[in-house]
N, C-alpha and C positions, 0 to 999 in steps of 0.2 A: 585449535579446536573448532570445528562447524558446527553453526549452532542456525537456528530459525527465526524469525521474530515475522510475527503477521500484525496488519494495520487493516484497522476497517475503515469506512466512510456511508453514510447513508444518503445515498442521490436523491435529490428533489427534483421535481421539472424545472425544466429551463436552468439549472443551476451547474449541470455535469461538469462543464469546462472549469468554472470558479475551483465544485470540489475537486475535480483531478490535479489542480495547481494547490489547492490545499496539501493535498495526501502527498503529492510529490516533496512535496517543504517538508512536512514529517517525517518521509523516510530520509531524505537528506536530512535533516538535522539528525536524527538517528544514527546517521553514520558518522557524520562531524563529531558529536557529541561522546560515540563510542568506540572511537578511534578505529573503525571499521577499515582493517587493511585489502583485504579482500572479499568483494562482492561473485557469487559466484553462478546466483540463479535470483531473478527475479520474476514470480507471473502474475499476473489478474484473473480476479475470477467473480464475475458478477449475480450478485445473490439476488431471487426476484421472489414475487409473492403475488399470487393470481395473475400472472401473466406479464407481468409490468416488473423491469429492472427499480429496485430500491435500493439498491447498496453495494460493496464491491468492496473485498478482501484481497490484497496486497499482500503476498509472501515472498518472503525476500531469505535465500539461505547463502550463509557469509563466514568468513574465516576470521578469528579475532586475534 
């Protein structure tokens, strides 16, 4: 079955790299955790508010 699971994260300044190594650890655990056989689309998409990047949404669709 393919199925969807999306991750968020909220960027702070000066922090981007830290959180992008965060979210990445999440969706790998994600996958370890739910015996995720195949990966079959991953994107990003960064969510902003008055002009300035604040956050970024991770969608990830997978076969289980």
């Amino acid at each position: 079955m393919i199925r969807v699971k999306t991750f968020g994260e909220p960027l702070a300044p000066f922090r981007a790299q830290m959180e992008l190594k965060e979210l990445d650890a999440r969706v790998n655990d994600f996958i370890r955790d739910n015996q995720v056989k195949k990966v079959i689309s991953v994107s990003d998409t960064a969510t902003s508010e008055e002009g300035s990047t604040i956050g970024l949404v991770r969608v990830m669709v997978y076969e289980d």
